[in-house]
N, C-alpha and C positions, 0 to 999 in steps of 0.2 A: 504494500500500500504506500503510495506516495501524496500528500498533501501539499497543497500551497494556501498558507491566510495572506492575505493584504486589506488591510481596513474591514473594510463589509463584504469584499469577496472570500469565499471558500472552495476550491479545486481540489478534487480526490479523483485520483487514478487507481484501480482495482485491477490487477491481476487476473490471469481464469484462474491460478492458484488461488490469489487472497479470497472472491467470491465459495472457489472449492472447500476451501478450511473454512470458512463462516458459515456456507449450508450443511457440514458437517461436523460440527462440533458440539463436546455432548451438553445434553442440557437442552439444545435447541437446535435439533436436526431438522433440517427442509429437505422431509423427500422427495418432496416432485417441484424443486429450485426451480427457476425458471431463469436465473442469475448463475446458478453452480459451473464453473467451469469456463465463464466468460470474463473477458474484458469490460470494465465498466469505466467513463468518465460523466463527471456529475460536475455542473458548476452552480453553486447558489450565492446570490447579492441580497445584500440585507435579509436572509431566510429566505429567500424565493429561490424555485428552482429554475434557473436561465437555461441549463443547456443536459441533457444527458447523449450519452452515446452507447452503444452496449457493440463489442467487436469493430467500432470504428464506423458504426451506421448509425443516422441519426430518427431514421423511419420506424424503428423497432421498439412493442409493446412489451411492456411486460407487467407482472401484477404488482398492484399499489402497496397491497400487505408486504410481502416479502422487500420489495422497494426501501419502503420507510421502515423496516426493520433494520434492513443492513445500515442502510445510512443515519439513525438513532446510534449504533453501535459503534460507528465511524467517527462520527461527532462526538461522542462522548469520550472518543478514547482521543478527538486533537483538543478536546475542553480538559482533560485531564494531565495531555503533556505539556499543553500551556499554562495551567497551576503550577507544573511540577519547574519546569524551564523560570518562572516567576519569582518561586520559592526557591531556585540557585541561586538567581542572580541577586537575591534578596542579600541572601549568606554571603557571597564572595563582597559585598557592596557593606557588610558592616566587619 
Protein backbone atom coordinates (compact mmCIF):
# COMPACT_ATOMS: atom_id res chain seq x y z
CA UNK A 1 0.00 0.00 0.00
CA UNK A 2 1.21 3.30 -0.90
CA UNK A 3 -0.35 6.61 0.40
CA UNK A 4 0.05 10.33 -0.53
CA UNK A 5 -1.73 13.27 2.02
CA UNK A 6 -1.36 16.90 0.83
CA UNK A 7 -3.65 19.24 2.77
CA UNK A 8 -7.31 17.98 1.82
CA UNK A 9 -6.11 15.54 -0.69
CA UNK A 10 -5.77 11.70 0.15
CA UNK A 11 -4.12 9.13 -2.74
CA UNK A 12 -3.85 5.37 -1.89
CA UNK A 13 -2.41 2.83 -4.36
CA UNK A 14 -3.59 -0.86 -3.43
CA UNK A 15 -1.70 -3.66 -4.64
CA UNK A 16 -3.66 -7.11 -6.01
CA UNK A 17 -1.42 -8.29 -3.11
CA UNK A 18 -2.60 -5.53 -0.56
CA UNK A 19 -6.55 -6.00 -1.63
CA UNK A 20 -5.40 -10.05 -1.43
CA UNK A 21 -4.35 -9.91 2.20
CA UNK A 22 -7.32 -7.55 3.30
CA UNK A 23 -10.08 -9.86 1.78
CA UNK A 24 -8.26 -12.54 3.48
CA UNK A 25 -7.50 -11.88 6.67
CA UNK A 26 -8.96 -13.51 9.78
CA UNK A 27 -11.59 -11.93 11.49
CA UNK A 28 -12.89 -10.52 8.36
CA UNK A 29 -12.63 -12.78 5.36
CA UNK A 30 -14.60 -11.54 1.90
CA UNK A 31 -15.30 -14.44 0.17
CA UNK A 32 -16.65 -13.44 -2.90
CA UNK A 33 -14.17 -9.92 -2.91
CA UNK A 34 -14.91 -8.34 -5.69
CA UNK A 35 -11.54 -6.18 -4.89
CA UNK A 36 -9.28 -9.50 -3.94
CA UNK A 37 -6.44 -9.67 -6.10
CA UNK A 38 -6.62 -6.38 -7.80
CA UNK A 39 -5.08 -3.08 -8.32
CA UNK A 40 -6.85 -0.32 -6.77
CA UNK A 41 -6.27 3.68 -6.91
CA UNK A 42 -8.63 5.98 -4.88
CA UNK A 43 -8.31 9.73 -4.60
CA UNK A 44 -10.50 11.70 -2.01
CA UNK A 45 -10.47 15.80 -1.53
CA UNK A 46 -11.98 17.17 1.56
CA UNK A 47 -13.76 13.40 2.15
CA UNK A 48 -15.02 13.01 -1.34
CA UNK A 49 -14.25 10.53 -3.55
CA UNK A 50 -12.75 12.22 -6.81
CA UNK A 51 -11.30 9.51 -8.61
CA UNK A 52 -11.16 5.47 -8.32
CA UNK A 53 -9.49 3.14 -10.80
CA UNK A 54 -9.54 -0.75 -10.14
CA UNK A 55 -6.51 -2.50 -12.62
CA UNK A 56 -5.94 0.96 -14.32
CA UNK A 57 -9.64 1.37 -15.77
CA UNK A 58 -11.79 3.81 -14.62
CA UNK A 59 -15.22 2.29 -16.07
CA UNK A 60 -15.34 -0.57 -13.52
CA UNK A 61 -18.16 -1.26 -10.75
CA UNK A 62 -17.71 -2.73 -7.83
CA UNK A 63 -19.72 -3.16 -4.50
CA UNK A 64 -20.04 -0.13 -2.14
CA UNK A 65 -19.99 -2.42 1.10
CA UNK A 66 -16.61 -4.03 0.54
CA UNK A 67 -15.53 -0.48 -1.05
CA UNK A 68 -15.91 1.45 2.01
CA UNK A 69 -14.65 -1.27 4.18
CA UNK A 70 -11.31 -1.46 2.76
CA UNK A 71 -11.00 2.08 2.44
CA UNK A 72 -12.40 2.62 6.54
CA UNK A 73 -9.23 0.26 7.15
CA UNK A 74 -6.82 2.21 4.91
CA UNK A 75 -7.79 5.44 6.45
CA UNK A 76 -7.54 4.56 9.75
CA UNK A 77 -4.24 2.95 9.43
CA UNK A 78 -2.75 6.67 7.59
CA UNK A 79 -4.99 8.59 10.66
CA UNK A 80 -2.93 6.26 12.82
CA UNK A 81 0.78 6.77 11.34
CA UNK A 82 0.12 10.37 11.27
CA UNK A 83 -0.60 10.40 15.26
CA UNK A 84 2.29 8.19 15.46
CA UNK A 85 4.85 10.27 12.83
CA UNK A 86 3.23 13.56 15.29
CA UNK A 87 4.07 11.82 18.47
CA UNK A 88 8.04 11.43 17.13
CA UNK A 89 8.53 14.54 16.09
CA UNK A 90 6.84 15.71 19.23
CA UNK A 91 9.88 13.75 21.26
CA UNK A 92 12.98 14.58 19.16
CA UNK A 93 11.51 18.55 19.31
CA UNK A 94 11.73 18.42 23.29
Amino acid sequence: MKTQTFGKSIKVWLSANDTYKWAHKDGAYWPCSQLSGHRVFVEFYSGNLVDITIDGKSNIDCDATEFNAIMEDVISAIEVDEQEKERKEKETKE
